[in-house]
C-alpha positions as CSV (number, residue, x, y, z in Angstrom):
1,X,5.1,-26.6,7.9
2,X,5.6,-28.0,4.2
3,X,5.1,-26.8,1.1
4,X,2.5,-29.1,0.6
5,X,0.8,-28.2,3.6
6,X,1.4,-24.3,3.0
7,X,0.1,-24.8,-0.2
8,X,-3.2,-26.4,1.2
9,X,-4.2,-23.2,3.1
10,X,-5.4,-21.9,0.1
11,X,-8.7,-21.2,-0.7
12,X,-8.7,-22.5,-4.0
13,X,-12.8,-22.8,-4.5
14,X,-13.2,-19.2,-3.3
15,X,-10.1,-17.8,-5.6
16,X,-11.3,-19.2,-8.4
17,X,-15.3,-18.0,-7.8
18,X,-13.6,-14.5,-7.1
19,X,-11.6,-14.6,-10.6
20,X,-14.6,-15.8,-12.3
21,X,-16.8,-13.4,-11.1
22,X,-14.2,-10.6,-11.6
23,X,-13.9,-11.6,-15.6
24,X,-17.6,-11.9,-16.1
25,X,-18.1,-8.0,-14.3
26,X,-14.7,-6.6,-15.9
27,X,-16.0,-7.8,-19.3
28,X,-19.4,-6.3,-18.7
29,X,-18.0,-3.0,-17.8
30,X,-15.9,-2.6,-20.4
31,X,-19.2,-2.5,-22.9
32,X,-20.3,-0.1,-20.7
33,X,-19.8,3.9,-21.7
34,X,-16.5,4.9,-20.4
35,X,-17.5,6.4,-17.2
36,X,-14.5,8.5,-16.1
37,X,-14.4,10.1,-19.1
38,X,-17.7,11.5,-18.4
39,X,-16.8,12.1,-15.3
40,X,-13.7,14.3,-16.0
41,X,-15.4,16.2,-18.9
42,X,-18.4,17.5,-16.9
43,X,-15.6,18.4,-13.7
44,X,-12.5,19.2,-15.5
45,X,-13.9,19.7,-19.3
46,X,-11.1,17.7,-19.9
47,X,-11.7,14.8,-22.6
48,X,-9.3,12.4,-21.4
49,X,-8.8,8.7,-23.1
50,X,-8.1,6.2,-20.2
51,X,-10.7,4.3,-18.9
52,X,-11.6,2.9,-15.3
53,X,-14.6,1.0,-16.1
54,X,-12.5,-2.5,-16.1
55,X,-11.3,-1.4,-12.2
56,X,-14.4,-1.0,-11.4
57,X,-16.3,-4.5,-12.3
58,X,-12.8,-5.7,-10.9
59,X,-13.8,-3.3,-7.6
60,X,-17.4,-4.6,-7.7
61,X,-16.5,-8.2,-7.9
62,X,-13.6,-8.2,-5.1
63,X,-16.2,-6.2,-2.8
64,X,-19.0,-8.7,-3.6
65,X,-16.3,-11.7,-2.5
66,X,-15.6,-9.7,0.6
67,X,-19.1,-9.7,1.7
68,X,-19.4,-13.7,0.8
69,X,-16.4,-15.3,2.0
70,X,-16.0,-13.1,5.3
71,X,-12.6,-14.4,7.2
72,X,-10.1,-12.1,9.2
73,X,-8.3,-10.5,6.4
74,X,-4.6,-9.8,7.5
75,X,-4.4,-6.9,4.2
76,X,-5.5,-3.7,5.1
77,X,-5.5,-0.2,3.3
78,X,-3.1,1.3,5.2
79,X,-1.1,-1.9,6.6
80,X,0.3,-2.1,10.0
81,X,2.3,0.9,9.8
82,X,-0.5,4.0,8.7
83,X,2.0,6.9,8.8
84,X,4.6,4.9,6.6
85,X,2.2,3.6,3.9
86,X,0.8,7.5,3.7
87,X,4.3,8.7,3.2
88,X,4.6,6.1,0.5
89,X,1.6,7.2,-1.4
90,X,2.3,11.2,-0.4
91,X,6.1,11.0,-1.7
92,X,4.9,9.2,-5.2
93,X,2.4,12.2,-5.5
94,X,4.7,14.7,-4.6
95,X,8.5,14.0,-6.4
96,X,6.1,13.6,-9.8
97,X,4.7,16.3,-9.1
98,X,7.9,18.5,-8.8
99,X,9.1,17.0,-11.4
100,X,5.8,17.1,-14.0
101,X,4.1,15.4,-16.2
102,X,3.5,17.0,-20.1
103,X,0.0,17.2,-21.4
104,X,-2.0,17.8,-24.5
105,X,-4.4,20.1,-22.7
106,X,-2.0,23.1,-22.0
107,X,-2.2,22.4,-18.0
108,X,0.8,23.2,-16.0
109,X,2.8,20.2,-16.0
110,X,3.4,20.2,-12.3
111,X,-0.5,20.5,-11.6
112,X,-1.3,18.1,-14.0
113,X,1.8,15.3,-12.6
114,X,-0.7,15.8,-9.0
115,X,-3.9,15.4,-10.7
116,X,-3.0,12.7,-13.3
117,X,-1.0,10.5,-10.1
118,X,-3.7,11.2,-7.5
119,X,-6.1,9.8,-9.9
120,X,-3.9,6.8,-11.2
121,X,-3.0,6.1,-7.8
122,X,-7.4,5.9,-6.8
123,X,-7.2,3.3,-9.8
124,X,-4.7,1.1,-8.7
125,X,-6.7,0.9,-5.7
126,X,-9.1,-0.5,-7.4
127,X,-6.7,-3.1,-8.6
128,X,-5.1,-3.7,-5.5
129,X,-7.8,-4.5,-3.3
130,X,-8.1,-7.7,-5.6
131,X,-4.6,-8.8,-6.5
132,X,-2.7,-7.9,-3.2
133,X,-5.9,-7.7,-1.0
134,X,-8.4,-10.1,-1.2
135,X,-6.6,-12.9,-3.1
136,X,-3.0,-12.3,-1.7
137,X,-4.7,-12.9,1.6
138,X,-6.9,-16.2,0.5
139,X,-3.6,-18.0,-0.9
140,X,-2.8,-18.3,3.0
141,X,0.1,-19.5,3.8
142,X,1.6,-20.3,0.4
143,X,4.9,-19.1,0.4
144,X,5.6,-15.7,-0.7
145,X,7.3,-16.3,-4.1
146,X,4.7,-18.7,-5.2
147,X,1.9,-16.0,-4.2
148,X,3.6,-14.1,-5.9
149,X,3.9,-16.0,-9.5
150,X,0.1,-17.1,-9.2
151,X,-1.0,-13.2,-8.4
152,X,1.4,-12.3,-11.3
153,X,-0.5,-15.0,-13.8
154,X,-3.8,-14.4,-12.9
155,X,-3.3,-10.5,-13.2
156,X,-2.1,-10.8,-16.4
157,X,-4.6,-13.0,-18.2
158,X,-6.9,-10.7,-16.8
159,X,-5.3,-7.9,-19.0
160,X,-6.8,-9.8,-21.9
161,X,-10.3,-8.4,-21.5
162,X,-9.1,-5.2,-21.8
163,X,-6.0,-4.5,-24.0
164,X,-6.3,-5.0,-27.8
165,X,-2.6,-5.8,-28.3
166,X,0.2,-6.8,-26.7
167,X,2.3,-6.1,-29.0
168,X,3.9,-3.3,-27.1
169,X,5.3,-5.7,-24.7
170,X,6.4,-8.3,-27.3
171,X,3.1,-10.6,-27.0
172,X,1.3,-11.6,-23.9
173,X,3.6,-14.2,-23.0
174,X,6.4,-11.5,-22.0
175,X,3.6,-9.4,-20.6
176,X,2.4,-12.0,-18.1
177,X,6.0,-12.7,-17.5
178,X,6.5,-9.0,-16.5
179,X,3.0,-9.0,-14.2
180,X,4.5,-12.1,-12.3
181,X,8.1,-10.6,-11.9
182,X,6.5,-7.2,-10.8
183,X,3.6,-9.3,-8.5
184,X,6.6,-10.8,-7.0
185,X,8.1,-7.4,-5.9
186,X,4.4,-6.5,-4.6
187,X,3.6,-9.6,-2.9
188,X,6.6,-9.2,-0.9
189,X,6.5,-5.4,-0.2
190,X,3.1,-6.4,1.5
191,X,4.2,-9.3,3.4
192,X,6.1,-6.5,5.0
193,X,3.6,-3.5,5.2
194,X,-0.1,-5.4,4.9
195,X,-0.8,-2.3,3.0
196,X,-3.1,-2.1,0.1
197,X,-1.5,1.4,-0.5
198,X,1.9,0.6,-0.8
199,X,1.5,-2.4,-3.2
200,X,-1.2,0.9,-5.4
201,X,1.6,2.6,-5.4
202,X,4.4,0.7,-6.2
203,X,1.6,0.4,-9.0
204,X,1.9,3.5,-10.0
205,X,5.5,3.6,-10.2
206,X,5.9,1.0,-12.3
207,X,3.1,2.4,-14.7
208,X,4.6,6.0,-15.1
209,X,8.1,5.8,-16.4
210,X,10.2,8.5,-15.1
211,X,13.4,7.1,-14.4
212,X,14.5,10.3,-11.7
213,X,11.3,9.2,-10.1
214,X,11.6,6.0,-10.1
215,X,15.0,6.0,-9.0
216,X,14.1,9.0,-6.0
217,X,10.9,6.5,-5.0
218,X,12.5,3.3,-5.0
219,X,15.4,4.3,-2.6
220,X,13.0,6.0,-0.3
221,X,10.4,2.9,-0.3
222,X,13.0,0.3,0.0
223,X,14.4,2.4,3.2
224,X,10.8,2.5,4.6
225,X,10.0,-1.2,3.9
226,X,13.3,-2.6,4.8
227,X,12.9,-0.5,8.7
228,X,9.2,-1.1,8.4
229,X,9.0,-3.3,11.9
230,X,12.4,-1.6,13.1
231,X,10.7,-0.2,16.3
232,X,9.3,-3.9,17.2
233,X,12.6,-5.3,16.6
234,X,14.0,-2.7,18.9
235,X,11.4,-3.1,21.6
236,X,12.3,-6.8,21.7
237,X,15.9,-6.2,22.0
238,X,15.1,-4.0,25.0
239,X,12.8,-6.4,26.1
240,X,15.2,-9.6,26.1
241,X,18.0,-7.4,27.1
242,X,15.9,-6.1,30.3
243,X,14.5,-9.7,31.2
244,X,18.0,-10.6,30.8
């Protein structure tokens, strides 16, 4: 198949319905109050400053597209390998938790690293379902690098409706440029798994910067994904090798 064909599997009308209706409901719900806040003050009497209400119009809208545009979605939560993509998400929630996280509200680090992470990792679902879900599977067969780069731009604009500045990353042009490279990563990690969960936490990873768990994570990952269909590769051997 050619590019040009690979290209024209794409479900161009429906991405771009999806991204529309995911800047007009992220927008809204960012005027909203901020909801987790409320949330985690009445549980945890904790008055924390992150917000989710921007994953969750982004939530609303990818669930709403879902419903409309139903095909069979090859992106799953948990991929085609369930006990890997948990151990994945588990080992991300476990090395920072060993490891801790420091806090203004006198919690013990450690607790605080599971608590903070679980709940980070809960977000990025939200943001995964879209980016590597729904429109990771609707750019078809478009080859992996270019789903990639158009995941990468698309997720980054999107950050414009919610961050004041991007000064922190040099401008927006370097951040968009840093969303493609890490959409890249992503995009490929679930051409391998089909896991929502892996590309949330690879998320995650890239979000919290603790270079001993980085480091720890990304050696463990990359030995999971790289052996990820190891066993069907093995069966065909014996297969071929049995025929033979």
């Amino acid at each position: 198949m050619t590019f040009k064909n690979k290209i024209s599997t794409a479900k161009w009308i429906q991405i771009l319905i999806f991204y529309l209706l995911a800047l007009v409901l992220t927008y809204t719900f960012t005027k909203f109050p901020n909801l987790i806040r409320e949330l985690w003050i009445s549980v945890f009497d904790l008055n924390v400053s992150f917000s989710w209400n921007h994953g969750i119009g982004l939530l609303i809208a990818t669930i709403a597209c879902y419903l409309l545009f139903k095909q069979d979605y090859k992106t799953s939560f948990l991929g085609n390998k369930h006990l890997k993509s948990l151990i994945i998400a588990t080992s991300y929630l476990i090395i920072y938790s060993l490891f801790g996280l420091s806090n203004k509200f006198n919690i013990n680090e450690h607790f605080w690293a599971l608590i903070f992470c679980s709940s980070m990792l809960i977000y990025d679902i939200f943001e995964e379902i879209a980016w590597r879900g729904f429109l990771n599977d609707k750019l078809g067969k478009t080859p992996t690098l270019v789903k990639g780069i158009i995941t990468g731009i698309l997720w980054g604009l999107w950050h414009i409706l919610i961050f004041k500045s991007f000064n922190q990353f040099g401008g927006l042009h370097y951040f968009v440029l840093l969303t493609i490279i890490v959409s890249i990563i992503m995009s490929y990690a679930v051409k391998k798994t089909n896991s929502i969960l892996v590309a949330a936490s690879i998320h995650g990873l890239l979000i919290l910067r603790n270079n001993y768990v980085t480091i720890i994570c990304i050696v463990i990952w990359t030995l999971l994904i790289i052996t990820w269909e190891r066993d069907k590769i093995f069966n065909r051997r014996k297969t071929a090798y049995n025929n033979g």
